[in-house]
TORTOR-864364 format. One record per residue: residue number from 0; residue in three letters; x, y negated, z of N, C-alpha, C in turn. Coordinates in steps of 0.001 Angstrom, whole numbers, plus 500000, padded with zeros to 6 digits. Layout:
! TORTOR-864364
PT     i    aa      n_X      n_Y      n_Z     ca_X     ca_Y     ca_Z      c_X      c_Y      c_Z
PT   NUM   ala        X        Y        Z        X        Y        Z        X        Y        Z
...
This chain:
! TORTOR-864364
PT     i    aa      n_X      n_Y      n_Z     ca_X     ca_Y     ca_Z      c_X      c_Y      c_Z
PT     0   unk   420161   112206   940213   419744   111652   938932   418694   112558   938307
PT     1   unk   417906   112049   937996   416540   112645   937225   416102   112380   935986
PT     2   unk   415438   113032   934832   415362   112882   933600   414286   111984   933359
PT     3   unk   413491   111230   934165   412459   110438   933838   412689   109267   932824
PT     4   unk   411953   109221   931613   411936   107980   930557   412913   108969   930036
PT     5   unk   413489   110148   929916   414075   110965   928764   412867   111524   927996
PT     6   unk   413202   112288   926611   412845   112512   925678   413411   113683   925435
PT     7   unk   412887   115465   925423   413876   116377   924675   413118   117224   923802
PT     8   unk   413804   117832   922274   413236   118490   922222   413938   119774   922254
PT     9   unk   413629   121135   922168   414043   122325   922767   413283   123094   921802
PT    10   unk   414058   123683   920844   414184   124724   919681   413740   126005   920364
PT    11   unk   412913   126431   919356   412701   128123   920286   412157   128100   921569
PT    12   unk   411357   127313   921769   411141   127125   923246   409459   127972   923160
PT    13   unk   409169   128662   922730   407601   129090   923277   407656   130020   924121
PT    14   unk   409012   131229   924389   408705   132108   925569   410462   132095   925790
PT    15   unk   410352   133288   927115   411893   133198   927194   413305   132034   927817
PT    16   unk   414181   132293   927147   415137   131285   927779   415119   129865   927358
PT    17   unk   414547   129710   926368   413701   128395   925637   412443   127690   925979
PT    18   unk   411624   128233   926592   410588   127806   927520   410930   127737   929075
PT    19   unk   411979   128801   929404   412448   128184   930740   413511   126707   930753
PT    20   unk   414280   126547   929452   415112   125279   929337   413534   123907   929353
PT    21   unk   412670   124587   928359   411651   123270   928352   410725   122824   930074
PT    22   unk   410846   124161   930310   410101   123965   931150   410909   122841   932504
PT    23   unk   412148   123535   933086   413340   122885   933624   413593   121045   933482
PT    24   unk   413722   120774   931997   413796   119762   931787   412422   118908   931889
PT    25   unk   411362   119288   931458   410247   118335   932523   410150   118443   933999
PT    26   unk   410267   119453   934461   410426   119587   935700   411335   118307   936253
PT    27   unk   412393   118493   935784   413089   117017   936145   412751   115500   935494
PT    28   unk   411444   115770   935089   410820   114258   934536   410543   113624   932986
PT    29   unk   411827   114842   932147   411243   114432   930720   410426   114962   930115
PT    30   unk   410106   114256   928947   408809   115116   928237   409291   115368   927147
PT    31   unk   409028   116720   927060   409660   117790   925997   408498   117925   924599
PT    32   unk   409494   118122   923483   409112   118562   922114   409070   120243   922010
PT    33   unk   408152   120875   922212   408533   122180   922442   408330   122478   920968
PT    34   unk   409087   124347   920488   408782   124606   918963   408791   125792   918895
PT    35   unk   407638   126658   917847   408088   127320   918372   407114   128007   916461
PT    36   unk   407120   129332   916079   407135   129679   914303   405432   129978   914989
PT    37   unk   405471   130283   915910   403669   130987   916242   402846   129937   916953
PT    38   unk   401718   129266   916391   400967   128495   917029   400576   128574   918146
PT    39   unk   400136   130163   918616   399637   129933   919655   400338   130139   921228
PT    40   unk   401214   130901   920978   402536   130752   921987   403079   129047   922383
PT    41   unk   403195   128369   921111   403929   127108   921173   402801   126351   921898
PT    42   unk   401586   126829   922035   400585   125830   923042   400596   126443   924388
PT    43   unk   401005   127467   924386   400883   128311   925852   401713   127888   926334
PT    44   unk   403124   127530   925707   403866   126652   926223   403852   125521   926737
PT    45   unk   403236   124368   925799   402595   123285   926141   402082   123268   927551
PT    46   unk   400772   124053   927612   399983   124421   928946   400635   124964   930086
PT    47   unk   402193   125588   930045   402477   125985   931152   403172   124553   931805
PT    48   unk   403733   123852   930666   404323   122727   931189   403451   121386   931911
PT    49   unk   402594   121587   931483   401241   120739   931670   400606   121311   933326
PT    50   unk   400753   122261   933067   400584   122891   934442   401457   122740   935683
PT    51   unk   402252   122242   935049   403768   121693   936338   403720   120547   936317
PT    52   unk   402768   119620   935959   402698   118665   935611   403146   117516   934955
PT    53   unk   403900   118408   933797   404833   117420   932891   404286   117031   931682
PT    54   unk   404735   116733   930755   404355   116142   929208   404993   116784   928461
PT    55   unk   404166   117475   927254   404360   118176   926336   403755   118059   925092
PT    56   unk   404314   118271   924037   403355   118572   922769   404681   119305   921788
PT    57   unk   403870   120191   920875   404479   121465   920313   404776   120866   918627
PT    58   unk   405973   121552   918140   405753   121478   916753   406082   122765   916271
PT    59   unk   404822   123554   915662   404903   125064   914908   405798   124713   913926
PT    60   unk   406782   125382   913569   407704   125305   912433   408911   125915   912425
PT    61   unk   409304   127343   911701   410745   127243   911429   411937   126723   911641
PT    62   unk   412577   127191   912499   413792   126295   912283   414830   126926   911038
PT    63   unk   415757   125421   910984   416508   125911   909719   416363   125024   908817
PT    64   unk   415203   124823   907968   414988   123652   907132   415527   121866   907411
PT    65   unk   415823   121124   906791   415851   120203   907019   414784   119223   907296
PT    66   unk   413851   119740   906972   412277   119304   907214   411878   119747   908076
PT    67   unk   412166   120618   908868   411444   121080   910357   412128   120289   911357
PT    68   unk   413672   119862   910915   414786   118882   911778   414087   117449   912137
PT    69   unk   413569   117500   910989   412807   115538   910592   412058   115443   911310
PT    70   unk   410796   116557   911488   409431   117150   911910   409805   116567   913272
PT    71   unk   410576   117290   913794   411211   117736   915622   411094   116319   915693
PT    72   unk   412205   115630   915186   412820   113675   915817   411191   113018   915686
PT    73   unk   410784   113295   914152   409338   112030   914311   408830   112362   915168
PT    74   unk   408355   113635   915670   407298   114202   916640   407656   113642   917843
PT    75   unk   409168   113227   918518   409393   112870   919784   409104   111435   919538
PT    76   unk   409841   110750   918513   409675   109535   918346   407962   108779   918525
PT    77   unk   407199   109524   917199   405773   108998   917312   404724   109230   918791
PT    78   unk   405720   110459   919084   404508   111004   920567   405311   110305   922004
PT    79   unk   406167   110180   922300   406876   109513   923220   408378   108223   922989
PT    80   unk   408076   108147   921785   408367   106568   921588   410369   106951   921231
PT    81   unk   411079   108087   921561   412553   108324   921320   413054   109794   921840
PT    82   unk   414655   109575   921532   415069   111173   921192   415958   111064   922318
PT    83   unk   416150   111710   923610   417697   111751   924431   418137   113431   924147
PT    84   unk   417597   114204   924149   418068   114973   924571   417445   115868   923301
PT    85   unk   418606   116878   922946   418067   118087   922135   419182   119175   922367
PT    86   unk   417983   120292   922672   418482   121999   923040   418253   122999   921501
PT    87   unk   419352   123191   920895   418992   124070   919684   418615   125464   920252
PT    88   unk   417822   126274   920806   417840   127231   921390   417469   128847   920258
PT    89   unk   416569   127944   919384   416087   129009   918245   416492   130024   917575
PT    90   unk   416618   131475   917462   417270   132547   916772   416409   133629   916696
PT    91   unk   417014   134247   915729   416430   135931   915436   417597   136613   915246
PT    92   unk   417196   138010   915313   417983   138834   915371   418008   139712   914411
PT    93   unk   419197   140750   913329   418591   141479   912538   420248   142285   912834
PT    94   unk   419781   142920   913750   420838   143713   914046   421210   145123   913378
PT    95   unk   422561   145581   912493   422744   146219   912357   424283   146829   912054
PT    96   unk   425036   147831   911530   426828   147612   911231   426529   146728   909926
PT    97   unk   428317   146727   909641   428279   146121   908541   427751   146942   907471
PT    98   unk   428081   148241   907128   427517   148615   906060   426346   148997   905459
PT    99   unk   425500   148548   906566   423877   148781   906320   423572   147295   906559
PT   100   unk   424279   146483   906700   423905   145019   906485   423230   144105   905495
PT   101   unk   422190   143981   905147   421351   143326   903838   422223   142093   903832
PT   102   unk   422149   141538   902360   422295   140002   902211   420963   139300   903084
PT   103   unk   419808   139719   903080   418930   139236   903748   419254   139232   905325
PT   104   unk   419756   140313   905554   419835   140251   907096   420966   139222   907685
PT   105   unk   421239   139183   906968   423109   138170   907091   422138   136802   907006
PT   106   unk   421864   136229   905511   421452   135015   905459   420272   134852   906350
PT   107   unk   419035   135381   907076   418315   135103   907866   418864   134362   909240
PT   108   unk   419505   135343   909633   420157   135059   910778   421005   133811   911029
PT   109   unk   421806   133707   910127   422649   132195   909884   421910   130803   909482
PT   110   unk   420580   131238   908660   420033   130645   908687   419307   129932   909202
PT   111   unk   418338   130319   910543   417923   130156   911891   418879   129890   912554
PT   112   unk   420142   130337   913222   420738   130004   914231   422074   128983   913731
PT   113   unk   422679   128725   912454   424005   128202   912289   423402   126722   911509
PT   114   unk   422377   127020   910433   421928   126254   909419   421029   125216   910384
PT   115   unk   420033   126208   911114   419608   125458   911992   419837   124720   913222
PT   116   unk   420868   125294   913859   421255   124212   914460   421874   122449   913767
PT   117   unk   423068   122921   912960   422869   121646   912005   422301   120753   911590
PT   118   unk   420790   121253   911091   420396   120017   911194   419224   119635   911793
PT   119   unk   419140   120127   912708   419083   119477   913876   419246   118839   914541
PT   120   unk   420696   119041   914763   421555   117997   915631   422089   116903   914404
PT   121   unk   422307   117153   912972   422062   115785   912497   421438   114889   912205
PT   122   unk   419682   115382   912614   419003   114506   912451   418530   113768   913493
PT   123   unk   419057   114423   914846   418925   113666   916049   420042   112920   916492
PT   124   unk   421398   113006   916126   422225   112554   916113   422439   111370   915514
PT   125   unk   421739   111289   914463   421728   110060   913279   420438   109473   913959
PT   126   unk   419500   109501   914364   418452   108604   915448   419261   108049   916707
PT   127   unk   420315   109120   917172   420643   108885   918621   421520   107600   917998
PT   128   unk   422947   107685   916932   423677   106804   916893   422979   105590   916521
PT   129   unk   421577   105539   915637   421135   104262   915052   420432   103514   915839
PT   130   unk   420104   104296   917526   418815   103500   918479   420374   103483   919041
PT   131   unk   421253   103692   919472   422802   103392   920367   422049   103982   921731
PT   132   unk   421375   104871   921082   420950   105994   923064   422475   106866   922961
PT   133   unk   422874   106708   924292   423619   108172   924635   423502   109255   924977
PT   134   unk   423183   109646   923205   422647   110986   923871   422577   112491   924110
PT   135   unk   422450   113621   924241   422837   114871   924790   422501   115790   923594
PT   136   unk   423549   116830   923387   423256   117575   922122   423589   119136   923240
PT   137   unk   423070   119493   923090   423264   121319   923758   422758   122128   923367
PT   138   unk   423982   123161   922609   423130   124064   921972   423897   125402   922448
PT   139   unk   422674   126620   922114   423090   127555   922820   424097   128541   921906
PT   140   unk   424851   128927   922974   426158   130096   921873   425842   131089   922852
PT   141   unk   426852   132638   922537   426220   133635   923095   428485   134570   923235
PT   142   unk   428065   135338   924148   428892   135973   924281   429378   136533   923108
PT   143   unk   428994   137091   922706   428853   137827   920908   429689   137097   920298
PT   144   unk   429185   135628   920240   430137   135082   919026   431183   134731   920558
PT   145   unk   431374   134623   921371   433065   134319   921628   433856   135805   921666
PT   146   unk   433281   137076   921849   434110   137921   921850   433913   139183   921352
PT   147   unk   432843   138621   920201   432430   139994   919445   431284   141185   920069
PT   148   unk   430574   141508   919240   429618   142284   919576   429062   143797   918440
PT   149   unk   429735   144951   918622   428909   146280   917525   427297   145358   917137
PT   150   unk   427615   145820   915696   426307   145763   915219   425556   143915   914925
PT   151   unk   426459   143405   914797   425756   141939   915034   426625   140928   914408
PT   152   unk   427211   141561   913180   428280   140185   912424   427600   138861   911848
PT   153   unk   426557   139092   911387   425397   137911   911190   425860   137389   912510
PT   154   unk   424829   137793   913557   424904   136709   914883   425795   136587   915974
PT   155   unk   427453   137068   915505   428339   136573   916107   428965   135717   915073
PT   156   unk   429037   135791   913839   429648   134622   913048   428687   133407   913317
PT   157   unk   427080   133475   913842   426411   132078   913603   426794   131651   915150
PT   158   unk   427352   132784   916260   427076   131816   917656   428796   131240   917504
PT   159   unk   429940   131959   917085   431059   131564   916883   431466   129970   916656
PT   160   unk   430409   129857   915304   430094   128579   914050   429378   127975   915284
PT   161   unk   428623   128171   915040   427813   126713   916668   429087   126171   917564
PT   162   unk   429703   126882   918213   430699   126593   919327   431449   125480   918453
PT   163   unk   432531   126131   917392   432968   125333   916445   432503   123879   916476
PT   164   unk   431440   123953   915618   430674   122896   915042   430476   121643   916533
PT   165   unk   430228   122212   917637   430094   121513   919205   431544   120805   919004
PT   166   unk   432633   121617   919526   433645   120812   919052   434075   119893   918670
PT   167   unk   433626   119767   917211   433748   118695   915707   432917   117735   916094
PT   168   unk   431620   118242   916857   430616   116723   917016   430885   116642   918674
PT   169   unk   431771   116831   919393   432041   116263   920238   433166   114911   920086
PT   170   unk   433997   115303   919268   434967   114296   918602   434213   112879   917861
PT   171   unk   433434   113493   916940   432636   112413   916110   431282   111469   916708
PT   172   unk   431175   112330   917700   430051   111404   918531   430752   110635   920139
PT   173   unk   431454   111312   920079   432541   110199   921259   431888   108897   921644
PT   174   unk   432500   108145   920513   432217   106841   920426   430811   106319   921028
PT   175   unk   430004   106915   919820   428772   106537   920480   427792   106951   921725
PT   176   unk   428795   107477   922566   428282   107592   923692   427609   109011   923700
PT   177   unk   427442   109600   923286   426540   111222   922839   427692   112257   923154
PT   178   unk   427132   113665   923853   427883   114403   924567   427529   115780   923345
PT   179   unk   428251   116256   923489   427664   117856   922375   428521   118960   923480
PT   180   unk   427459   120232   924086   428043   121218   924469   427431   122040   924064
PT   181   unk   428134   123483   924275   427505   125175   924446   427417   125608   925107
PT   182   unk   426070   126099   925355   426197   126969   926398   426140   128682   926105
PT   183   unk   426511   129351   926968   426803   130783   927034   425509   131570   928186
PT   184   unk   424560   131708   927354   423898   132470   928728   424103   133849   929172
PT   185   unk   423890   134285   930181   423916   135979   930056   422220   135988   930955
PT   186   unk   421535   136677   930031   419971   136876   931109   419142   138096   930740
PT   187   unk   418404   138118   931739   417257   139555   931112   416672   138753   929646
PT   188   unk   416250   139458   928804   415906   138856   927217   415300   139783   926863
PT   189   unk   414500   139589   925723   414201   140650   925276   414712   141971   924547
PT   190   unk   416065   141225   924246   417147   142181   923525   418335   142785   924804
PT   191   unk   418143   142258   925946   419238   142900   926928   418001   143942   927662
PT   192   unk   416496   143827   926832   415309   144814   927645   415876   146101   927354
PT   193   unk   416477   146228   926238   416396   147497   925547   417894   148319   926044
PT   194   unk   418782   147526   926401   419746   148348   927002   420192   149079   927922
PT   195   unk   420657   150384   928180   420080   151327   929165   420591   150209   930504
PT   196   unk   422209   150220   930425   423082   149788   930834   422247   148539   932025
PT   197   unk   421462   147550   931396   420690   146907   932542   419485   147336   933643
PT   198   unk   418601   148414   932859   417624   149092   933674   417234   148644   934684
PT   199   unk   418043   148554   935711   418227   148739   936968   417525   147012   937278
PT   200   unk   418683   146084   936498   418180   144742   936608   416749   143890   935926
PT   201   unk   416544   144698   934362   415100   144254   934191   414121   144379   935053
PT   202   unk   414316   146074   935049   413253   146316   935965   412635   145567   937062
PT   203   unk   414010   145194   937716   413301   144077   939211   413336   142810   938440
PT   204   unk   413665   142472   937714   413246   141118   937430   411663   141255   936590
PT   205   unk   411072   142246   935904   409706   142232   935692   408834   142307   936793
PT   206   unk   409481   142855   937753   408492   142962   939000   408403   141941   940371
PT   207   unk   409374   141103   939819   409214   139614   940469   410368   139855   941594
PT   208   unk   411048   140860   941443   412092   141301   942811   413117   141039   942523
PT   209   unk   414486   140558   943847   415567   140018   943124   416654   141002   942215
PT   210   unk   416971   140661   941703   418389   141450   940734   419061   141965   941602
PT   211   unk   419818   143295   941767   420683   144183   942503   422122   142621   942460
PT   212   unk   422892   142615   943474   423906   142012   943572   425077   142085   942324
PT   213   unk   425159   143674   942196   425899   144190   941151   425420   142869   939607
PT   214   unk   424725   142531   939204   424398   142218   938319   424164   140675   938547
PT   215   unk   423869   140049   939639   423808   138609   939664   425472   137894   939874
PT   216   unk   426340   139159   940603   427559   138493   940990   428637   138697   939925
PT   217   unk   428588   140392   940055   430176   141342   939407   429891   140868   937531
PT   218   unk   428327   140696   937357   428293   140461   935875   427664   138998   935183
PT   219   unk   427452   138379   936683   426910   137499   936110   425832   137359   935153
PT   220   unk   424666   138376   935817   423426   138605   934753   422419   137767   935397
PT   221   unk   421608   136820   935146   420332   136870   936007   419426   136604   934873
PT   222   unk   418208   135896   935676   417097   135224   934986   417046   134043   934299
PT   223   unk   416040   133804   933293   416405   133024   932119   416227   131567   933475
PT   224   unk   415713   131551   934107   415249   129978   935359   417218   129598   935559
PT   225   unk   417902   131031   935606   419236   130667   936215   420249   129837   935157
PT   226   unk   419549   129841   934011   420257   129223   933512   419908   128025   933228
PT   227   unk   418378   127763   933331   417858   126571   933238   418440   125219   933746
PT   228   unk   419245   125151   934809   419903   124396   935673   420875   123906   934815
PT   229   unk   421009   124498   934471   422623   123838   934129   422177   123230   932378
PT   230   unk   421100   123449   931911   420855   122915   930667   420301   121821   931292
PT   231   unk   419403   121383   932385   419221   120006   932865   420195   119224   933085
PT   232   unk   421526   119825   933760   422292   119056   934553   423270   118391   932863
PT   233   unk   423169   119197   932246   424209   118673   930693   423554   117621   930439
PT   234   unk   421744   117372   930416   421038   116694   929507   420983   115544   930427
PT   235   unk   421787   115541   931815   421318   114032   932458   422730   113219   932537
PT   236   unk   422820   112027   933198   423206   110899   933508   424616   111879   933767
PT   237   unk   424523   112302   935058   425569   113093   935712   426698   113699   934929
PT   238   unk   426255   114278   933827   427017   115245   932747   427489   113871   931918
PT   239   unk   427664   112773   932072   428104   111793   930877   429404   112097   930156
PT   240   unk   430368   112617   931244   431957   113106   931027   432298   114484   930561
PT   241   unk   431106   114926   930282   431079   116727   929634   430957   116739   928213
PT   242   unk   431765   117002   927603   431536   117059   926497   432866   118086   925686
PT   243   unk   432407   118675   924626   433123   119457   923657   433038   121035   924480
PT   244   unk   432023   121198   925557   432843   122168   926387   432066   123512   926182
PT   245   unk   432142   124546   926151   431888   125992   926166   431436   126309   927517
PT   246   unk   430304   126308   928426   429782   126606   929605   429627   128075   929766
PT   247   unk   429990   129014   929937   428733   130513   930722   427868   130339   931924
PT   248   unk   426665   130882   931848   425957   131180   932874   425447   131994   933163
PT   249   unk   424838   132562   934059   424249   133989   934464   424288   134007   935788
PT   250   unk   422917   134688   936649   422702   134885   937992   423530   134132   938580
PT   251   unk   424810   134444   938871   425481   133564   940059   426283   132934   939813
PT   252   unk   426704   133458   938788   428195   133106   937650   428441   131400   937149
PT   253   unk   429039   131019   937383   429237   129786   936149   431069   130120   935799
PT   254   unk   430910   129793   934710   432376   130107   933738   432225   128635   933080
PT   255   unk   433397   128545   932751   434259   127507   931635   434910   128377   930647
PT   256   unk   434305   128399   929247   435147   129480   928319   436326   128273   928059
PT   257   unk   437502   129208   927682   438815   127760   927137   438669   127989   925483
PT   258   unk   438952   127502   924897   439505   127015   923436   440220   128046   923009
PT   259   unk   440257   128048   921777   440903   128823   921559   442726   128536   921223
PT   260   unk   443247   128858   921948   445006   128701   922305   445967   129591   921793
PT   261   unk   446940   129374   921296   448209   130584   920831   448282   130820   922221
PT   262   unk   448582   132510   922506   448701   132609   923828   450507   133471   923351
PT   263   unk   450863   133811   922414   452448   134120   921738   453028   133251   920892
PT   264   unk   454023   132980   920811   455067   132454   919994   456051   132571   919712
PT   265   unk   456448   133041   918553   457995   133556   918601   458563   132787   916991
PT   266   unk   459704   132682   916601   460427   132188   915924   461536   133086   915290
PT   267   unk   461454   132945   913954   462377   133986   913243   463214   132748   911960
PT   268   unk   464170   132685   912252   465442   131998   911406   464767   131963   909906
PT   269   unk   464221   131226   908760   464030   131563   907404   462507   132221   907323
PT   270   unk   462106   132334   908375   460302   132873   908248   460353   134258   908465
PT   271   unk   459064   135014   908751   458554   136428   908908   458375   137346   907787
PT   272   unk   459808   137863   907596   459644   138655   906270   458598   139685   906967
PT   273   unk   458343   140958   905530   457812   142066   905936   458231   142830   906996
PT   274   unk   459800   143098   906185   460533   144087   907369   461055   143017   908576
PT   275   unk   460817   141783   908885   460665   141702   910093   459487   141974   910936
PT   276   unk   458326   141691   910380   457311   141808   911002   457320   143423   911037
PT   277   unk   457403   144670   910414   457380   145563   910635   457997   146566   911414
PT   278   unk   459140   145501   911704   460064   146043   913013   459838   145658   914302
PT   279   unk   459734   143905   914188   459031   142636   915403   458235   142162   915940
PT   280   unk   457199   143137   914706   455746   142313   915154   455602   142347   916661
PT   281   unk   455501   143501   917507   454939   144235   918295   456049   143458   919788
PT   282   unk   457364   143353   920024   457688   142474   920160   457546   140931   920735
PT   283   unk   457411   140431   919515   457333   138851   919368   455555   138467   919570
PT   284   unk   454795   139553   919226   453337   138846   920156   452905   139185   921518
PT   285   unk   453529   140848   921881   452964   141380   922840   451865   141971   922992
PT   286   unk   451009   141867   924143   449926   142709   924190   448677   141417   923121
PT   287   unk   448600   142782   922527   447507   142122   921389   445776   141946   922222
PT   288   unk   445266   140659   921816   443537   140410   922767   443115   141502   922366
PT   289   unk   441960   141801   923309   440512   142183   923423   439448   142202   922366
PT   290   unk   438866   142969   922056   437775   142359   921736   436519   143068   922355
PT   291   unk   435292   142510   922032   433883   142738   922685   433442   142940   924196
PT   292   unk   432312   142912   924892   432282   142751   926187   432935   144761   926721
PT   293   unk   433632   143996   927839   433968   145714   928325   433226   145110   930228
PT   294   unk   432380   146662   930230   431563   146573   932064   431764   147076   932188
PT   295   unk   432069   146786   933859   432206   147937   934408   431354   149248   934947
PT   296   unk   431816   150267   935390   430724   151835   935599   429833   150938   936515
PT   297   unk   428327   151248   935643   427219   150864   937080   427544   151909   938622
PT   298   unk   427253   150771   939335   426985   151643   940711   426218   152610   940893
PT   299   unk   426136   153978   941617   425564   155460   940919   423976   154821   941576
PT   300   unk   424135   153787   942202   422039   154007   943206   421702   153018   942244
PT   301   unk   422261   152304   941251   421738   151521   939851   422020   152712   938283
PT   302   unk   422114   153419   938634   422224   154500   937387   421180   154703   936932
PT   303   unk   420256   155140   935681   419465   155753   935322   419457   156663   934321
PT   304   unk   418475   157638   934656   418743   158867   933918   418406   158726   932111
């Protein structure tokens, strides 16, 4: 099955894992709405897709607003006639702890990635239910928000809220035939450039060489193309029965994240006083979760000094 006579547009798409999703999805035949805050990136985009010989046209704009949401749908609508498919991919980053955290740095971030996805997907959602297309909502979530990340409460509360929100409009769009997922990427980025911990794997992936095994298999890291696949395969025919679901991807990896589940249960006669819980807690839940990503020691011939 192939995306031909689809329609997508793809948030954040001028470089990166957003231009490899745009690029992917013409590749398989549709013609993409690419977007991107810098004019001239968002045409370089255009042109690379044009160069693979697909159909493209850009809309410079912010995401976040409800007017850049409108912008996105008319632009597919007036330039290729309808909407199947939309990738919220768009974010920034303003990484820091909590206590050096601006109100600015908090509301930016949520704003672009939580606000904006929203409406987004309600303004394509409300085209998709009123033309009765069935159609594909995928937006991207991040490790961070499923299991916490130092330094990044802004953008693990907005990838958390996305997952959520997938959920809720997987239920409410049921009916009309429209699928809503998340996906989870893990890839070289510009923000996994800076960590010592990958080195080993940017490096060969800037130089066109494959990723050490360690990192395509044991971590499931690869290139932004590796994840591209699987944002086609959501946005076609094939994926009709996918929906509400939490995907990971990376180099070799594919994951199914689960829901979130009581994984303890215990029962106390009259409810959990204090001094029960202060005697029982420990007890009656057991080993308490995890939080944030834990890797394992790089291999010493991937070490760097």
């Amino acid at each position: 099955m192939t995306l031909e006579g689809k329609v997508a547009i793809v948030t954040g798409s001028g470089r990166g894992l957003g231009l490899a999703y745009a690029q992917e999805l013409a590749r398989q035949g549709a013609a993409v709405v690419v977007n991107d805050v810098d004019e001239a990136t968002a045409a370089d985009a255009v042109a690379s897709i044009e160069a693979l010989g697909g159909r493209a046209t850009a809309v410079v704009a912010p995401v976040g607003p409800t007017e850049t949401a409108k912008q996105l749908v008319q632009t597919a609508v007036d330039t290729y006639g309808r909407v199947d498919i939309l990738v919220t991919n768009a974010g920034v980053l303003r990484d820091t702890v909590l206590w050096k955290m601006s109100d600015d740095d908090f509301d930016t971030v949520i704003n672009v990635h939580l606000r904006g996805t929203f409406t987004c997907v309600r303004e394509a959602a409300t085209y998709m239910r009123a033309n009765e297309i069935p159609g594909r909502i995928i937006c991207i979530g991040s490790p961070t928000g499923q299991r916490g990340n130092f330094g990044q409460t802004n953008y693990a509360a907005a990838k958390a809220g996305i997952v959520g929100m997938v959920r809720t409009w997987a239920l409410e769009l049921k009916k009309a035939g429209i699928t809503a997922n998340a996906v989870i990427p893990v890839a070289a980025t510009a923000m996994t450039a800076t960590v010592p911990y990958f080195a080993a794997a940017v490096e060969a992936d800037e130089k066109g060489e494959p990723m050490p095994a360690f990192f395509r298999h044991d971590l499931g890291f690869g290139t932004s193309d590796d994840v591209a696949g699987l944002i086609a395969y959501l946005a076609s025919d094939a994926a009709a029965s996918v929906t509400g679901q939490a995907i990971g991807i990376g180099g070799d990896r594919l994951q199914l994240w689960s829901h979130p589940e009581a994984v303890a249960t215990a029962y106390s006669d009259g409810g959990w006083s204090y001094d029960d819980l202060t005697t029982g807690f420990e007890e009656a839940v057991g080993t308490l979760q995890t939080v944030g990503e834990k890797f394992p020691p790089l291999p010493e011939d991937l070490q760097r000094s």
